[in-house]
Backbone as CSV, one residue per row, in Angstrom:
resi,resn,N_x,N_y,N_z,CA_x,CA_y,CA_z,C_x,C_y,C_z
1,UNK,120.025,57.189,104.400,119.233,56.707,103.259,119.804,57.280,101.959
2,UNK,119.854,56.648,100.843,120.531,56.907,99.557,119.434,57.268,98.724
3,UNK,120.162,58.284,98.264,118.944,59.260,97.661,118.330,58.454,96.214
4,UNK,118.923,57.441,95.902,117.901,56.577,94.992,117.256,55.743,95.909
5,UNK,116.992,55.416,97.067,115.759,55.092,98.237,115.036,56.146,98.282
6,UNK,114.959,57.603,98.682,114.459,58.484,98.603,113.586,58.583,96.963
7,UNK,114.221,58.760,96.170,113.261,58.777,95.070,112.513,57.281,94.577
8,UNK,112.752,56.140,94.817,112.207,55.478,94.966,111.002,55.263,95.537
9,UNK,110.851,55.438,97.032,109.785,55.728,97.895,108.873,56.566,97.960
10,UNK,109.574,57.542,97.452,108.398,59.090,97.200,108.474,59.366,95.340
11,UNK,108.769,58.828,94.706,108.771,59.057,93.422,107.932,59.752,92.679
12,UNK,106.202,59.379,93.264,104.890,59.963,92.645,104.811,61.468,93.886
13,UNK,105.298,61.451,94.684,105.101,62.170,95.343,106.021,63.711,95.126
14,UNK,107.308,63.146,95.033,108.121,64.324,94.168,107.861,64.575,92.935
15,UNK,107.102,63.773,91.919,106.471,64.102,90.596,105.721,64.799,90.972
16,UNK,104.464,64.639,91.617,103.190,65.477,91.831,104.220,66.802,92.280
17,UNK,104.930,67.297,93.287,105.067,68.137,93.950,105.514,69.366,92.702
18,UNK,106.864,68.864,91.517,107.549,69.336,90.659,106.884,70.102,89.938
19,UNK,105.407,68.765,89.314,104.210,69.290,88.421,103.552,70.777,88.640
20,UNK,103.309,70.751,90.357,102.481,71.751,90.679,103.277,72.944,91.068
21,UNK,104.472,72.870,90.947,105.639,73.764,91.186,105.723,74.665,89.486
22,UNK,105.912,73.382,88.721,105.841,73.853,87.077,104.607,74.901,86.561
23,UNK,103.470,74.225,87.039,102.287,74.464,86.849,101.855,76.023,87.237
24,UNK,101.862,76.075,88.701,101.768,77.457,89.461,103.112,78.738,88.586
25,UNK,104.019,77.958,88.125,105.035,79.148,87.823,104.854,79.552,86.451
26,UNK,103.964,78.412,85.410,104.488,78.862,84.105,102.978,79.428,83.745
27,UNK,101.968,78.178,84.041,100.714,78.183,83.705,99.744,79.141,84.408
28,UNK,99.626,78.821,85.655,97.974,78.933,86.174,98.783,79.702,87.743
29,UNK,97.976,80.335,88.826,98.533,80.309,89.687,97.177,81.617,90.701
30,UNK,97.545,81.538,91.965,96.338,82.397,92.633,96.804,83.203,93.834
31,UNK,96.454,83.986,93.794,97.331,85.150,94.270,96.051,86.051,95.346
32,UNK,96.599,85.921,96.433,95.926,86.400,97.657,95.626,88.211,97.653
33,UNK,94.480,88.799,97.831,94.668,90.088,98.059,94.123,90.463,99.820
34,UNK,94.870,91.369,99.816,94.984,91.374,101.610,94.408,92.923,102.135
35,UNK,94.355,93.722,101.285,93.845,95.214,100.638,92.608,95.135,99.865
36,UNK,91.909,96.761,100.094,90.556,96.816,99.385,90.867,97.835,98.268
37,UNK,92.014,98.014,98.142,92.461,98.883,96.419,91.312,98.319,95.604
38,UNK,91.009,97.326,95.472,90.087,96.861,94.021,88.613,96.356,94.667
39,UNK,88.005,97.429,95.784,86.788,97.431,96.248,86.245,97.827,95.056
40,UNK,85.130,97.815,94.870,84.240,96.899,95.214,84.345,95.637,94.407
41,UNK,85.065,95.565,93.361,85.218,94.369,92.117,85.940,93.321,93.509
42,UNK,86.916,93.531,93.793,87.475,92.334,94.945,87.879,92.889,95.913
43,UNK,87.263,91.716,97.107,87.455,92.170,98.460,88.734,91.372,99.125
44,UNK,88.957,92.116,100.283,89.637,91.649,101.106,89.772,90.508,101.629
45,UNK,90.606,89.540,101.469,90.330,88.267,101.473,90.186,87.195,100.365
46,UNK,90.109,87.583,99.292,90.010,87.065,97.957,91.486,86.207,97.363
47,UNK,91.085,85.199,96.825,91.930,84.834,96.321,92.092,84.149,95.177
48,UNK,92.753,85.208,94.061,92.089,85.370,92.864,92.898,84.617,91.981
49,UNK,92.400,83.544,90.817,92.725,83.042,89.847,93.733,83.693,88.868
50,UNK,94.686,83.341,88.819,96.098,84.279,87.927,96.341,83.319,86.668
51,UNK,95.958,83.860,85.343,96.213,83.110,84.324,97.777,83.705,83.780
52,UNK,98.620,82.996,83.931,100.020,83.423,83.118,100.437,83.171,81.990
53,UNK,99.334,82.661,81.228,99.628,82.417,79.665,98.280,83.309,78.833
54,UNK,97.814,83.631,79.832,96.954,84.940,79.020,97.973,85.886,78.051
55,UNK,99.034,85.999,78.381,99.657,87.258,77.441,101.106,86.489,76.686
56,UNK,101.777,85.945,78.040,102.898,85.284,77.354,103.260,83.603,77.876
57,UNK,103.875,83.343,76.522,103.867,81.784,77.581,105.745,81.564,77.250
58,UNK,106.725,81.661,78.804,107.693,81.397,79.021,108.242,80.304,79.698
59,UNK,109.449,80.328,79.361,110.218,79.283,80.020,110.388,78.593,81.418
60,UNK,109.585,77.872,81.737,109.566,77.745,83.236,110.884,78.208,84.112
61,UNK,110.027,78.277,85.525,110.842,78.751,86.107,111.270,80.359,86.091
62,UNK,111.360,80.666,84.949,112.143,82.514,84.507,111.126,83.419,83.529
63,UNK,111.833,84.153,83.558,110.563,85.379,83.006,111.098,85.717,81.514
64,UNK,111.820,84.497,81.178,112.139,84.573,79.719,111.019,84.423,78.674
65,UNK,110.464,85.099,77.809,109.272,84.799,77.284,109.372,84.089,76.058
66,UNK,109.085,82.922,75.669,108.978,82.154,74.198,108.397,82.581,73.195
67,UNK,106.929,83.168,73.872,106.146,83.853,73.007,105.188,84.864,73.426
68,UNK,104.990,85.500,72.545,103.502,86.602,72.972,102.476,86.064,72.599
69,UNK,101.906,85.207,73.352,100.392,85.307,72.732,99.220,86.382,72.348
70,UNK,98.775,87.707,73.310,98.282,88.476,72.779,98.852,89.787,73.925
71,UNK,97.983,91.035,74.020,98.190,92.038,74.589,97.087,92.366,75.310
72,UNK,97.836,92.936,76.930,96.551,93.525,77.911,96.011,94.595,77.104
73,UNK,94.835,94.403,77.612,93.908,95.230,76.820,93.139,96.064,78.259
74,UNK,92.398,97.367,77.346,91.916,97.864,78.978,90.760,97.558,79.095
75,UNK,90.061,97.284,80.255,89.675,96.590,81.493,90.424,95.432,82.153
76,UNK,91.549,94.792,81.740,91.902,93.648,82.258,92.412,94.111,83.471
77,UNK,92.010,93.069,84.507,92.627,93.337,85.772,93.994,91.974,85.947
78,UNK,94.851,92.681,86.069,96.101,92.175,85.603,97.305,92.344,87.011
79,UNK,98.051,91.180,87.458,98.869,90.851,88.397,100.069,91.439,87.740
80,UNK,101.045,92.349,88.684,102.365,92.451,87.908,103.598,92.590,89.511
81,UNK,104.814,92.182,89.201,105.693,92.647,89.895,106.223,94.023,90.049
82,UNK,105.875,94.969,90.907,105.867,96.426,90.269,107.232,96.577,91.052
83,UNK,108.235,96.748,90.732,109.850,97.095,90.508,109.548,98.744,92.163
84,UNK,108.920,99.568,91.817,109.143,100.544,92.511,108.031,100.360,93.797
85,UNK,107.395,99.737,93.557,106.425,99.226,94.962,106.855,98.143,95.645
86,UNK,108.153,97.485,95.077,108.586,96.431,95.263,107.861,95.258,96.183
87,UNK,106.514,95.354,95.579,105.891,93.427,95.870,104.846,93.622,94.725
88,UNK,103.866,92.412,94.792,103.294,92.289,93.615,101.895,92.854,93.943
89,UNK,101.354,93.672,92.742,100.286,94.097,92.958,99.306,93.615,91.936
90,UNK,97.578,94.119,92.551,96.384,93.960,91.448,96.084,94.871,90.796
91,UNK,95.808,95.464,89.956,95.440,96.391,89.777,94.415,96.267,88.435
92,UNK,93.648,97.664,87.644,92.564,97.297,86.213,94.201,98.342,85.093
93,UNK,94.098,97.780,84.296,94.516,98.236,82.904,93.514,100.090,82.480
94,UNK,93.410,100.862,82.527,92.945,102.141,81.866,93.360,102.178,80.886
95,UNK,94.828,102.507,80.390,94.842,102.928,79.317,96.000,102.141,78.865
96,UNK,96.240,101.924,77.268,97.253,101.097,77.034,98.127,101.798,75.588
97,UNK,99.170,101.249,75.343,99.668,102.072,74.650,99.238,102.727,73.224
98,UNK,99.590,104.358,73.077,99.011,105.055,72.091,98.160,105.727,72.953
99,UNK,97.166,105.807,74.061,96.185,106.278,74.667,97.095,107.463,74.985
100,UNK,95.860,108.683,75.269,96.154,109.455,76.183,94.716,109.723,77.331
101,UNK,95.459,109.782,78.503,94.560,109.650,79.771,94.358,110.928,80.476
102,UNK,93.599,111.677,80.912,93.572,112.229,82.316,92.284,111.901,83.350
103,UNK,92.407,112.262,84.728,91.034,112.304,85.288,90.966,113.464,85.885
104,UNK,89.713,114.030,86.486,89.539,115.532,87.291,88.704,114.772,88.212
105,UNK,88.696,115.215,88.831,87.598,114.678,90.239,86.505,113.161,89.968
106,UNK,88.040,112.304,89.957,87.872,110.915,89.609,86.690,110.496,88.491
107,UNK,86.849,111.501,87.293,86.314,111.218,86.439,87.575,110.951,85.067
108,UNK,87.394,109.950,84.409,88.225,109.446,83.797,87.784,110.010,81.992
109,UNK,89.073,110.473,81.729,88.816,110.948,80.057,89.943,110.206,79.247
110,UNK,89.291,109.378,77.880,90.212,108.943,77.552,90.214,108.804,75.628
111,UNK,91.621,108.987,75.208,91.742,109.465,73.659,90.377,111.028,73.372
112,UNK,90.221,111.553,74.888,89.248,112.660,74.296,87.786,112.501,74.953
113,UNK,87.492,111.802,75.159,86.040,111.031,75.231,85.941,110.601,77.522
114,UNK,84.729,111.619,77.778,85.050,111.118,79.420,84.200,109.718,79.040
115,UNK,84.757,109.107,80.316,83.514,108.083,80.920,82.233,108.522,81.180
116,UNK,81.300,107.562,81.590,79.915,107.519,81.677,79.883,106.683,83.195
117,UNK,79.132,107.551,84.070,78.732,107.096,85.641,77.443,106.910,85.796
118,UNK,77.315,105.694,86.470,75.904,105.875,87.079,76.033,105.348,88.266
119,UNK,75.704,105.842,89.105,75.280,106.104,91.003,74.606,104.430,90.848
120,UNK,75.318,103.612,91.661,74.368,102.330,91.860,73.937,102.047,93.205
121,UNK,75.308,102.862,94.606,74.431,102.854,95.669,75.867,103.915,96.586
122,UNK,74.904,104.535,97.364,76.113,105.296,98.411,75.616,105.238,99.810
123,UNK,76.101,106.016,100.313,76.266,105.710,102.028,76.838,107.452,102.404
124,UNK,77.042,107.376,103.507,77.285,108.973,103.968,78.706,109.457,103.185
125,UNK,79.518,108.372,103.436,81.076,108.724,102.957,81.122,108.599,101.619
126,UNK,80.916,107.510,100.953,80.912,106.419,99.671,79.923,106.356,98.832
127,UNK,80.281,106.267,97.884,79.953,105.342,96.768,80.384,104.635,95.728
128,UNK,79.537,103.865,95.237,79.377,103.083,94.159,78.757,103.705,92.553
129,UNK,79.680,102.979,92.016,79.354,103.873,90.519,79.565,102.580,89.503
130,UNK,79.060,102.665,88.553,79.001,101.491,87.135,80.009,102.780,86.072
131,UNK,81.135,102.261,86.305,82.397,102.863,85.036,81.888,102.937,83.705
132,UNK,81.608,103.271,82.617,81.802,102.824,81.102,82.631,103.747,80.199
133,UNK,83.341,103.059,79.591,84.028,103.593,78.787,85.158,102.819,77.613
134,UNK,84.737,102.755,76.516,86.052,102.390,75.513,85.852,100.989,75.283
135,UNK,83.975,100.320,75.289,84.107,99.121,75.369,84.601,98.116,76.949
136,UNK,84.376,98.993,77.824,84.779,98.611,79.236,83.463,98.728,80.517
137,UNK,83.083,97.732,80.962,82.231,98.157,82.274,82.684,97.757,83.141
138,UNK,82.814,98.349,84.622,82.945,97.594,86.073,82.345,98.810,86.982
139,UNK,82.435,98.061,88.099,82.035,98.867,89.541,83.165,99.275,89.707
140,UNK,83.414,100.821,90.171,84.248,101.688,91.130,83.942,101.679,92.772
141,UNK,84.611,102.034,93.582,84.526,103.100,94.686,85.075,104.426,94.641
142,UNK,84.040,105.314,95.007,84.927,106.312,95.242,84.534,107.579,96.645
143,UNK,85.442,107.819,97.398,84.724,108.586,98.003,83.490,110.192,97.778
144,UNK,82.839,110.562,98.789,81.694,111.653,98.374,82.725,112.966,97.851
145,UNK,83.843,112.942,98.590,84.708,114.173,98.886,85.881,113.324,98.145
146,UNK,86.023,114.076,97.296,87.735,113.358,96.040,88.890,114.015,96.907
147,UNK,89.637,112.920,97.102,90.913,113.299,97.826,92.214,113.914,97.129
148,UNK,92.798,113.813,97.348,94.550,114.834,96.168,94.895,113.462,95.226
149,UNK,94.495,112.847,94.898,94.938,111.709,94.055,93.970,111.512,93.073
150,UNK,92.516,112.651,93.439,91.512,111.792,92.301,91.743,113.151,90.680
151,UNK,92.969,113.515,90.628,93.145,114.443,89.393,94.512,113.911,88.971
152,UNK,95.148,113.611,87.578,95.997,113.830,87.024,95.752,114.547,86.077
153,UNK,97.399,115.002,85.346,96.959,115.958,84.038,96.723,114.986,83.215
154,UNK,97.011,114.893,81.751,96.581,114.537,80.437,98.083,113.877,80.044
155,UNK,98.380,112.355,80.156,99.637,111.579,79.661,99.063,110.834,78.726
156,UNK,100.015,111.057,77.606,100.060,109.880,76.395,100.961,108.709,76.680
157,UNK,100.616,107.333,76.619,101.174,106.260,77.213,102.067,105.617,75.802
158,UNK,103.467,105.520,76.579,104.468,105.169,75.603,103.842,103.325,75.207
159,UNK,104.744,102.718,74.241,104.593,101.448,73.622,105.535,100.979,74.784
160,UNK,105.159,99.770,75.526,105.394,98.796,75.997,105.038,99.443,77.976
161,UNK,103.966,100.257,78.026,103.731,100.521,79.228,101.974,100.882,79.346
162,UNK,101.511,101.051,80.567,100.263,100.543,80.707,100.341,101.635,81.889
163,UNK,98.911,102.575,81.942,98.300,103.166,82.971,97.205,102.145,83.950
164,UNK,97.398,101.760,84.899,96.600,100.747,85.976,96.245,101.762,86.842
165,UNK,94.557,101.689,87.661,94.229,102.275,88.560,93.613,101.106,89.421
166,UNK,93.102,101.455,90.412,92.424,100.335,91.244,90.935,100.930,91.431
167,UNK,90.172,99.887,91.661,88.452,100.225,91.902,88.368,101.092,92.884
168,UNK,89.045,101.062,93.794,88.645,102.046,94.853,89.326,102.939,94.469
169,UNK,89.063,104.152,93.933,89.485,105.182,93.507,90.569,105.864,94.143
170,UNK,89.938,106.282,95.440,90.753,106.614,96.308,91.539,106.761,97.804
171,UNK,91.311,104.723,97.316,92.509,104.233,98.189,93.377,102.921,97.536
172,UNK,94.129,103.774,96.800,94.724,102.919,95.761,95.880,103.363,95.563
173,UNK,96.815,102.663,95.655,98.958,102.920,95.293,98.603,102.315,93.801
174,UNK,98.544,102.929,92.648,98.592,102.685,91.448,99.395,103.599,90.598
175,UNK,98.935,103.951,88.927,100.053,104.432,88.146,99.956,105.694,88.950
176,UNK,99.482,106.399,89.775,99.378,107.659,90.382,100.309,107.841,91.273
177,UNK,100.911,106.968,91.675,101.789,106.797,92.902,103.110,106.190,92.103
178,UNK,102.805,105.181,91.201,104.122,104.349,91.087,104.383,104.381,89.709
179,UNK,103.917,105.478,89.138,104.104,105.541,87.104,103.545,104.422,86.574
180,UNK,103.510,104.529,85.258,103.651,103.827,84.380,103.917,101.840,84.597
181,UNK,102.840,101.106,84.000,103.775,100.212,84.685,104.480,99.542,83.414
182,UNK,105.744,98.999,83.058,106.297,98.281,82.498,105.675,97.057,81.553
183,UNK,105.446,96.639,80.226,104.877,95.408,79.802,105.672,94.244,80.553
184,UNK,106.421,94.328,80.661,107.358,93.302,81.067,107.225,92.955,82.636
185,UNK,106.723,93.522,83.246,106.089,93.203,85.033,104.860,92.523,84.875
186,UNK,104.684,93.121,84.066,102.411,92.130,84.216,102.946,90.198,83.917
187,UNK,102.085,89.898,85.339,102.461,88.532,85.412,101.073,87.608,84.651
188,UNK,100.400,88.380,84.512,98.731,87.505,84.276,97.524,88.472,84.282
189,UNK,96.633,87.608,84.307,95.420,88.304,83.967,94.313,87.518,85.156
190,UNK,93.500,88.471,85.389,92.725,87.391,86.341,91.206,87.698,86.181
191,UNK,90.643,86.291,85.952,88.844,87.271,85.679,88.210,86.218,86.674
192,UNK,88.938,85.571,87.766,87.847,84.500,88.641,88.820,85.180,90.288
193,UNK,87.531,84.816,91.111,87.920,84.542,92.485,87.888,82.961,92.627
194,UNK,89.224,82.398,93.289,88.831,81.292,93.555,88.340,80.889,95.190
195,UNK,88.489,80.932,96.203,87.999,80.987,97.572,88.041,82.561,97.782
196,UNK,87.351,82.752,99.041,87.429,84.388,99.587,87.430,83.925,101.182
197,UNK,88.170,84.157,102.255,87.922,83.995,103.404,87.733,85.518,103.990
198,UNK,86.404,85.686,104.743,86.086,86.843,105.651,87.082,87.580,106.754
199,UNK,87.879,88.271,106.819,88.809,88.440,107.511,88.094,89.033,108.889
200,UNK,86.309,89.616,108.387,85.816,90.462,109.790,85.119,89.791,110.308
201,UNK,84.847,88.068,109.913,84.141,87.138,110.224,84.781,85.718,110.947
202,UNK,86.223,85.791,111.495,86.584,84.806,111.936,87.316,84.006,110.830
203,UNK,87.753,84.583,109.449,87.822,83.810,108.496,87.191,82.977,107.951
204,UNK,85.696,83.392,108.158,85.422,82.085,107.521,84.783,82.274,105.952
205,UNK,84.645,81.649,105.262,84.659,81.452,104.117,83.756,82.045,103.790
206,UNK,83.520,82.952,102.631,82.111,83.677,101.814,82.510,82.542,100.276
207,UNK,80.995,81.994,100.866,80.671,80.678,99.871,80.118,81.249,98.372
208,UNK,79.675,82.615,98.926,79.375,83.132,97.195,80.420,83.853,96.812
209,UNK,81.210,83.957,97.026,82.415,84.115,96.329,82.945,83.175,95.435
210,UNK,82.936,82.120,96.168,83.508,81.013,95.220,83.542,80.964,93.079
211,UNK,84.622,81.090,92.986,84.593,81.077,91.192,83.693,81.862,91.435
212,UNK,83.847,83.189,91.673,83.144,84.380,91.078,83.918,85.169,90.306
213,UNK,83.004,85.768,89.272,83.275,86.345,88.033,83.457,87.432,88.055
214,UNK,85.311,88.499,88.189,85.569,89.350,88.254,84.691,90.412,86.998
């Protein structure tokens, strides 16, 4: 068959396919999490809405950028290719450049000023806590007993890099493990779940998940 039969015959069909090829790479795109790093905000199984023109909008196909539209800001929970973890991770924005950060027994201090906790529910091991800080709210996890990861010292964050932690305090490969992350890795921004399938349920679908609001 001659490949002008081939495009002939499937013509709308290789259009549609190109579109959503274009689409997923430059625009819009949704990105599976398979880990509970970002318990309690997203679970296992989630599969979360990735906006890629939230920050920059580039050249299809490549990570050449045309333009900046604006800058992660902290709370954004933001998709990036992390170079030293080598696959792509989720993670929340903490601190962004100019900040200086530390935490002590997963309490977070930042430009000077700690956060604000409040206990929303625990269990023998765990809990749940409401974060605030810097114009920022979300749910944490963290365990009763802080493990060797819930202290850093006090870093001032250079221009064009970003401190990311994950909701679950402490079970999370974030800037604690893998530095600093790069402006230039963050692929998007994500504030929706779009499906969630139950992984301890047979897969089957948690219907209130649906377009839920990170």
């Amino acid at each position: 068959m001659k490949i002008t039969d081939i495009w002939k015959n499937n013509r709308f069909l290789i259009v549609f396919i190109f579109l959503m090829v274009l689409f997923r790479t430059s625009f819009a795109d949704w990105n599976s999490v398979p880990t509970g790093s970002m318990k309690p905000t997203i679970l296992e199984g989630d599969r979360i809405w990735v906006n890629k023109i939230a920050y920059d909008l580039k050249v299809p196909f490549t990570n050449v950028i045309i333009k900046n539209l604006s800058s992660p800001e902290r709370g954004d929970i933001v998709i990036f290719e992390s170079k030293k973890a080598g696959k792509r991770l989720v993670k929340r924005i903490i601190a962004i450049p100019g900040d200086t950060v530390n935490m002590k027994n997963n309490v977070v201090s930042l430009n000077g000023k700690k956060f604000d906790y409040k206990i929303l529910s625990q269990t023998e091991n765990k809990l749940i806590a409401k974060e605030k800080g810097n114009n920022t709210t979300y749910n944490i996890q963290v365990n009763k007993h802080p493990g060797y990861n819930s202290n850093f010292y006090t870093v001032k964050i250079p221009n064009d890099y970003y401190l990311v932690l994950g909701d679950n305090r402490d079970n999370s490969a974030d800037s604690r493990a893998i530095g600093l992350i790069p402006r230039d890795e963050i692929i998007g921004r994500s504030q929706h779940v779009v499906l969630s399938l139950n992984y301890d349920n047979y897969y089957l679908p948690r219907i209130e998940r649906f377009w839920h609001k990170l």
